[in-house]
C-alpha positions in Angstrom: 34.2 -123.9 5.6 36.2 -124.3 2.3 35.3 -122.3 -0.7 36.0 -122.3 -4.4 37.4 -119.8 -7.4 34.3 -118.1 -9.1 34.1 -116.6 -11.8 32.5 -113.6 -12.7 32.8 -111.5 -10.1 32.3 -107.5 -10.5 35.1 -105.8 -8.3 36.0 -102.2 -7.2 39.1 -101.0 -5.5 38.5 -99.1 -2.7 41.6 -97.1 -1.1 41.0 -95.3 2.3 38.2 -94.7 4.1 37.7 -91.6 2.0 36.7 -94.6 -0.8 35.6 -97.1 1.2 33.1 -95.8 3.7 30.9 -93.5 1.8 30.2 -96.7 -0.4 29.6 -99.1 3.2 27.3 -96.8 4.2 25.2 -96.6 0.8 25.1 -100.4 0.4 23.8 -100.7 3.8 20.9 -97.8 3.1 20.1 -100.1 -0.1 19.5 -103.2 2.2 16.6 -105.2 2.2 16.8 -108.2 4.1 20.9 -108.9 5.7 23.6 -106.5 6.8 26.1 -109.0 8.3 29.7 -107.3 9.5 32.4 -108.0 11.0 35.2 -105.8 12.7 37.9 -105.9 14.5 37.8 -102.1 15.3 34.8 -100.1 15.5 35.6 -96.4 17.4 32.5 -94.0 18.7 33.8 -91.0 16.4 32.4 -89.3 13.6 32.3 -92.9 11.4 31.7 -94.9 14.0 28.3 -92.6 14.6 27.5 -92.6 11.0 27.8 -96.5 10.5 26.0 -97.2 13.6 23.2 -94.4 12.0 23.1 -96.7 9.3 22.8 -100.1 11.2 19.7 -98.4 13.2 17.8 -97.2 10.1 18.2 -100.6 8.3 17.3 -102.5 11.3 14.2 -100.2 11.9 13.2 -101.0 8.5 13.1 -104.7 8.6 16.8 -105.7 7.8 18.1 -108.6 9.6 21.4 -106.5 11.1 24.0 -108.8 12.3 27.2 -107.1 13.8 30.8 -108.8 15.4 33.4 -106.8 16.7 36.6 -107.8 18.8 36.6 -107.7 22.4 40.5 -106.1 21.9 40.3 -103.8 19.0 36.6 -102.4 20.0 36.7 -102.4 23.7 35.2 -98.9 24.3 31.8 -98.8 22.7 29.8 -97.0 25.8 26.6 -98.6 26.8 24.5 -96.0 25.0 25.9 -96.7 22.0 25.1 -100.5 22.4 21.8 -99.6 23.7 20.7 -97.6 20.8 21.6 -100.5 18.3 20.2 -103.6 20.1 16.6 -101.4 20.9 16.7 -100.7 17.1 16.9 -105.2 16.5 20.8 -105.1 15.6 22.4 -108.5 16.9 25.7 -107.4 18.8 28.3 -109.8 19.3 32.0 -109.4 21.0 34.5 -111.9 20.4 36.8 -112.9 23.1 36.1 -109.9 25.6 38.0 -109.6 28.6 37.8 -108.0 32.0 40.6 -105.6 32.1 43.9 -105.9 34.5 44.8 -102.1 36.0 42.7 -100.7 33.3 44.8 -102.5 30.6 43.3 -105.4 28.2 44.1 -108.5 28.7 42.6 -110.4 25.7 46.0 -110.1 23.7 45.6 -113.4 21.5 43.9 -115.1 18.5 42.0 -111.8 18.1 38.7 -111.5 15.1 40.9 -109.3 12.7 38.8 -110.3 9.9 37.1 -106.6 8.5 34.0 -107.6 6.4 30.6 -106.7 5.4 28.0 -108.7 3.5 25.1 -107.5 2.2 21.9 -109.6 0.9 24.6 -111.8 -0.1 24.6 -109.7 -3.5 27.3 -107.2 -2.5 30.2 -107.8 0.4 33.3 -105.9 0.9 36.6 -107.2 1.9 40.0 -105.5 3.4 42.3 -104.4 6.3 40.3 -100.9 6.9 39.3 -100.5 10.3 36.1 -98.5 10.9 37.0 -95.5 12.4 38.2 -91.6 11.1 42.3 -92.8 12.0 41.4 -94.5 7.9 39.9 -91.0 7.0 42.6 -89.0 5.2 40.6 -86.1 4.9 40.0 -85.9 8.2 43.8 -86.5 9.5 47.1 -86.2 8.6 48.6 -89.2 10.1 45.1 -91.2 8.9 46.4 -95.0 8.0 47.0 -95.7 4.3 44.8 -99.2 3.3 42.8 -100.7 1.0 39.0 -102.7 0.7 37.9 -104.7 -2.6 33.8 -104.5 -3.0 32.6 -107.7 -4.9 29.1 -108.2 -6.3 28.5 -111.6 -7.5 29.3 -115.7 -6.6 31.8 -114.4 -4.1 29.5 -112.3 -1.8 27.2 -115.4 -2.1 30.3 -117.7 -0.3 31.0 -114.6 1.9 27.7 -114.3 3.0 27.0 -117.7 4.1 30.4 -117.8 5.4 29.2 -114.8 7.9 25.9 -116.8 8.6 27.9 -119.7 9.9 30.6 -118.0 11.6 27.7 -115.4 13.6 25.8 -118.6 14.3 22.6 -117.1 12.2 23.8 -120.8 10.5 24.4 -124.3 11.3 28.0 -124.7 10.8 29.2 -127.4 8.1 31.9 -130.1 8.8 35.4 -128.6 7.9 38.9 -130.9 6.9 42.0 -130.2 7.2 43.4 -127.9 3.8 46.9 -129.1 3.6 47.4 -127.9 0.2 46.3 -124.1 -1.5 42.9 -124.4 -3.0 43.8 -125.2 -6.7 44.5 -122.1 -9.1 41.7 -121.8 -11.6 42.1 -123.2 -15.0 44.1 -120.8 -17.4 41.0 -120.5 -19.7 39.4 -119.2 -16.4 42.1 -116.1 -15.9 40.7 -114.1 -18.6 37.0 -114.2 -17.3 36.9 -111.4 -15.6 36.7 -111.3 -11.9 37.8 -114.9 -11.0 38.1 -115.1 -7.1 38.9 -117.2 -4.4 37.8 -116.0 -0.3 40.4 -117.0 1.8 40.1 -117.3 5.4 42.6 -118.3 8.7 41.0 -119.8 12.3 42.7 -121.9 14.2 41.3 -124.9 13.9 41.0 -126.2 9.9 42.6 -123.4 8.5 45.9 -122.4 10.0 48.2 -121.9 6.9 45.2 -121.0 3.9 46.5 -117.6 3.3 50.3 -118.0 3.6 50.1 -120.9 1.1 48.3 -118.6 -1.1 50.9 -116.3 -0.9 53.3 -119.2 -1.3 51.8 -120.8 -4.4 51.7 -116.7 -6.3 55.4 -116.2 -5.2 56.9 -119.3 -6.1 55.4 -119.4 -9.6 55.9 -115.7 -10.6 57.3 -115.0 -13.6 58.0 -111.3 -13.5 57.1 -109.1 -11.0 56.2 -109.2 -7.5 54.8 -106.4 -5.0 53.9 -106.8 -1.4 52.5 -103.8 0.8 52.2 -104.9 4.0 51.9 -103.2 7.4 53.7 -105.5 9.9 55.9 -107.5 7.7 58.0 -110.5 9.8 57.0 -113.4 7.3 57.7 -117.1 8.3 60.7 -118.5 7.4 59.3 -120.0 4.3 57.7 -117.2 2.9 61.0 -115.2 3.5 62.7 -117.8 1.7 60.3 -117.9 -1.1 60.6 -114.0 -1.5 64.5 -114.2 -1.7 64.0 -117.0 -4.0 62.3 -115.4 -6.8 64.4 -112.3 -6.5 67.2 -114.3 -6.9 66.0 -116.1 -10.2 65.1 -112.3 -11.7 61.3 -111.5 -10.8 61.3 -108.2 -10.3 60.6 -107.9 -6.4 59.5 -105.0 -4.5 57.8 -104.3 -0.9 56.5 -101.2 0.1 56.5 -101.6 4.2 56.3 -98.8 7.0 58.7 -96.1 7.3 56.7 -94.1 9.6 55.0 -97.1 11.7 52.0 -96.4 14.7 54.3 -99.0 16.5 58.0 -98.2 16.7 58.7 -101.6 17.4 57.7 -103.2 14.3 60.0 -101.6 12.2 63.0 -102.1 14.7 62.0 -105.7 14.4 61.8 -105.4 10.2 64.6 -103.3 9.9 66.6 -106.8 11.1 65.8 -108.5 7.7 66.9 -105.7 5.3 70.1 -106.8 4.8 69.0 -110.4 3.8 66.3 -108.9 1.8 68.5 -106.6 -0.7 71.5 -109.2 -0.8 68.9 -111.7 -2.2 67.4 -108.6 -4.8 64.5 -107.4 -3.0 64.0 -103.4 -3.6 62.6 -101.7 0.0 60.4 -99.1 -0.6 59.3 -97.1 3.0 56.2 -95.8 3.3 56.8 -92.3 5.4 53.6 -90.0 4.4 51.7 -91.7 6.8 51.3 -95.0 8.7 51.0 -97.7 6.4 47.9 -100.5 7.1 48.4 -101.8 4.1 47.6 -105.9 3.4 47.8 -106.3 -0.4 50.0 -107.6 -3.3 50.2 -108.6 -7.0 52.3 -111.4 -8.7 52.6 -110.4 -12.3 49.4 -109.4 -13.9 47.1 -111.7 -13.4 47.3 -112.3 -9.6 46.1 -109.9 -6.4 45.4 -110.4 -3.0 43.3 -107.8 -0.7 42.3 -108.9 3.3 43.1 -108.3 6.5 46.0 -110.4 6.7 49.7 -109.1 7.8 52.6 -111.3 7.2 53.7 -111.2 10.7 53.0 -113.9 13.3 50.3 -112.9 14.9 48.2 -112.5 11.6 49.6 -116.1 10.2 49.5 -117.7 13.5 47.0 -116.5 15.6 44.3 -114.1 14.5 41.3 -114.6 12.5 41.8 -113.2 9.3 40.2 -113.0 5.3 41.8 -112.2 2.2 40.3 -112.1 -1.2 42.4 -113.6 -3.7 41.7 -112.6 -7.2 42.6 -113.6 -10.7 41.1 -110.5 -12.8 43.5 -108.7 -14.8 41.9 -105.5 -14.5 41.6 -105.5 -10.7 45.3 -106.8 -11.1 46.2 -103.3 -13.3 44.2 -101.1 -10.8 45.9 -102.1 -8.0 49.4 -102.5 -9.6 49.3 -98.7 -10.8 48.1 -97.6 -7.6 51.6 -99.4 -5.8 53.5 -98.4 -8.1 52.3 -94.4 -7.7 52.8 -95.1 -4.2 56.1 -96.4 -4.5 57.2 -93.5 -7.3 55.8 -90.5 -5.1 55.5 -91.1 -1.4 58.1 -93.9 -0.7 61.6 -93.5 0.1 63.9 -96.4 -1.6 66.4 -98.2 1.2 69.4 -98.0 -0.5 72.0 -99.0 2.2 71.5 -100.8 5.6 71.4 -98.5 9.1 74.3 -98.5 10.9 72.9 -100.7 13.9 72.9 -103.7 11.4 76.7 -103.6 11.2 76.9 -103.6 15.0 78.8 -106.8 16.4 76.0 -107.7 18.8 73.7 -108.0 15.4 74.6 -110.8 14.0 73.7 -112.8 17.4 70.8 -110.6 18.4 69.3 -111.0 14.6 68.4 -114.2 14.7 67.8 -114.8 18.6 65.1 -112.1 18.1 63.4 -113.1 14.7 63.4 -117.0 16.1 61.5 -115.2 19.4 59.2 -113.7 17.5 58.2 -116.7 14.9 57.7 -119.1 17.9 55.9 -117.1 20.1 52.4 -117.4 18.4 52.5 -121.3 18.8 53.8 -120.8 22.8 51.0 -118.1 23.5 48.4 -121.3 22.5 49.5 -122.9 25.4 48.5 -120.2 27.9 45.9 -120.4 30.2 42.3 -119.0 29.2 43.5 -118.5 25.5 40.3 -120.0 24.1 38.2 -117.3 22.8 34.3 -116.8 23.6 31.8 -115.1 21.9 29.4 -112.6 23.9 26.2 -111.2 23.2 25.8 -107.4 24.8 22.2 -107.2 26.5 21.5 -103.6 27.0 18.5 -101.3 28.3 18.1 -97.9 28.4 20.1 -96.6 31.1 21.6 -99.7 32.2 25.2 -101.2 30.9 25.5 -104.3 28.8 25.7 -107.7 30.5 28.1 -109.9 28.6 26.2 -113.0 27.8 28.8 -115.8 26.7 26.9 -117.9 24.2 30.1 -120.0 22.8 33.1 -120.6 24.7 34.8 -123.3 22.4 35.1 -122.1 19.1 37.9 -120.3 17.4 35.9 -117.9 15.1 32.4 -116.1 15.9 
């Protein structure tokens, strides 16, 4: 499905879970005919009760309740938990599951990352907030720093029947190839407020509609750029494109992790400092907590909130959907926040580590970063890599039969 800038648009920032989940939970109370979400991790705590509280009483009351979660990032929800849901009407789907291997997943690849909600196709929410208390900050200190955008308006409209088609609720519509970014909107267009574009990556029509988003913003900024992103190892063009406006005086910052839930990605990021600040770019670490963030701003008239990392498995592989949005307001709201971030809980890198002056680096640099870009594309050539879409049946007291009801199809 390809969609178009509207205009028009009411938006909300939402950082957290502290934000973002106390308004999910009211919107789907206020239902009154579709709750369709999608997940890529859904945990049996304390919001993973409450949201599945909420689901129930909708359902009970007549909603249509249409839920997809990913057979890697939600591959614990016990039986009773399923049960409860489908004897209350709620439609539970798992993309891609897998039988596990010595207790380990196995369904590594070309994961549903996308985290959205739509709502009676008046109100949906977009973002890279997981639903679970790890995005609660009140609830822990090492809870994951992100953001959501809630959109009432044309947007939630495309959103909505995106979700239809991708659940199946919808007949799905012939797709082409996007080989360019959808076309910015007029400039008459930028100061109506809320102008917005959805955005999504599969892997089939779609590959490259968020990086050339990102693309198209960088390459035209004028003045300021900030990307906060989680797992940051960008493609070679996008790197380049960074370095490039740096280089020609935009003002370019990115706010990545300093204290990362996986040590490995910033080993793997640290690689590209150097290349990064010779070319201008200011590094701002993230250290309070884990940083999940997927967002940036180009100037003041350009944002972008999703679930999309710049890292290969979010450009390459996974399912992912960003809002893009062209709303000067928004743009402000979000730009202040970064910048607070960046002013009082970031640490500036100011010098390179001593492992990147190591003689093995300048071999090991590239050999690694090369590895890492490719492997996306090689992993498509594995075995059993296509993903399914399953349907858990469940009855009281007995555990959920997987029921594959698509095996060909890159997106539930």
């Amino acid at each position: 499905m390809e969609h178009a800038w509207t205009t028009g648009n009411r938006l909300r920032l939402l950082e957290n879970g502290d934000e973002y989940f106390p308004r999910l939970i009211a919107a789907i109370a206020a239902a009154r005919r579709t709750v369709l979400l999608e997940t890529f991790i859904l945990f049996e705590d304390d919001v993973g009760r409450q949201l599945g509280d909420a689901l129930v009483a909708a359902a009970r009351r007549g909603v249509a309740v249409d839920m997809t979660v990913d057979g890697f990032g939600t591959a614990d929800l016990s039986p009773a938990y399923i049960a409860r849901l489908a004897e209350a009407g709620v439609v539970v789907r798992v993309f891609a599951p897998g039988r596990r291997l010595l207790g380990k997943r196995t369904n590594l690849f070309r994961r549903l990352h996308r985290k959205l909600v739509a709502i009676d196709g008046d109100l949906a929410f977009v973002g890279g907030i997981n639903l679970s208390v790890e995005h609660l900050v009140e609830a822990s200190p090492s809870a994951k720093q992100d953001y959501a955008v809630e959109v009432q308006g044309p947007a939630a409209r495309i959103i909505h029947a995106f979700m239809l088609e991708a659940s199946g609720a919808a007949p799905a519509r012939p797709s082409r190839p996007q080989t360019r970014p959808a076309r910015p909107p007029h400039p008459t267009d930028i100061a109506q407020p809320g102008t917005v574009l959805f955005v999504t990556r599969d892997n089939q029509a779609h590959r490259n509609d968020i990086e050339q988003q990102y693309l198209a913003a960088i390459r035209t900024a004028r003045r300021e750029i900030i990307i906060a992103n989680a797992y940051f190892l960008p493609g070679y063009r996008l790197l380049q494109a960074i370095c490039n406006a740096a280089q020609r005086g935009v003002d370019v910052r990115l706010v990545l992790q300093g204290r990362p839930d996986m040590l490995w990605v910033k080993r793997t990021v640290d690689m590209l400092y150097t290349h990064l600040r010779e070319s201008g770019v200011r590094i701002f670490e993230y250290c309070e907590r884990p940083n999940h963030s997927k967002v940036a701003v180009v100037d003041g008239d350009w944002a972008t909130v999703g679930s999309s990392n710049l890292d290969p498995l979010s450009l390459s592989l996974n399912l992912e959907a960003n809002l893009v949005i062209r709303d000067t307001a928004f743009v402000a709201a979000l730009k202040d926040n970064l910048r607070n971030l960046m002013s009082q809980r970031c640490t500036e890198v100011c010098a390179a580590s001593p492992a990147h002056g190591a003689w093995w680096h300048g071999i090991a640099t590239p050999l690694i970063f090369h590895f890492l870009r490719k492997f996306p594309a090689w992993a498509g050539w594995l075995p059993a890599h296509t993903p399914k879409i399953a349907s858990p049946v469940a009855a009281p007291g007995t555990s959920p039969d997987l029921m594959v009801r698509n095996a060909q199809r890159d997106g539930p």
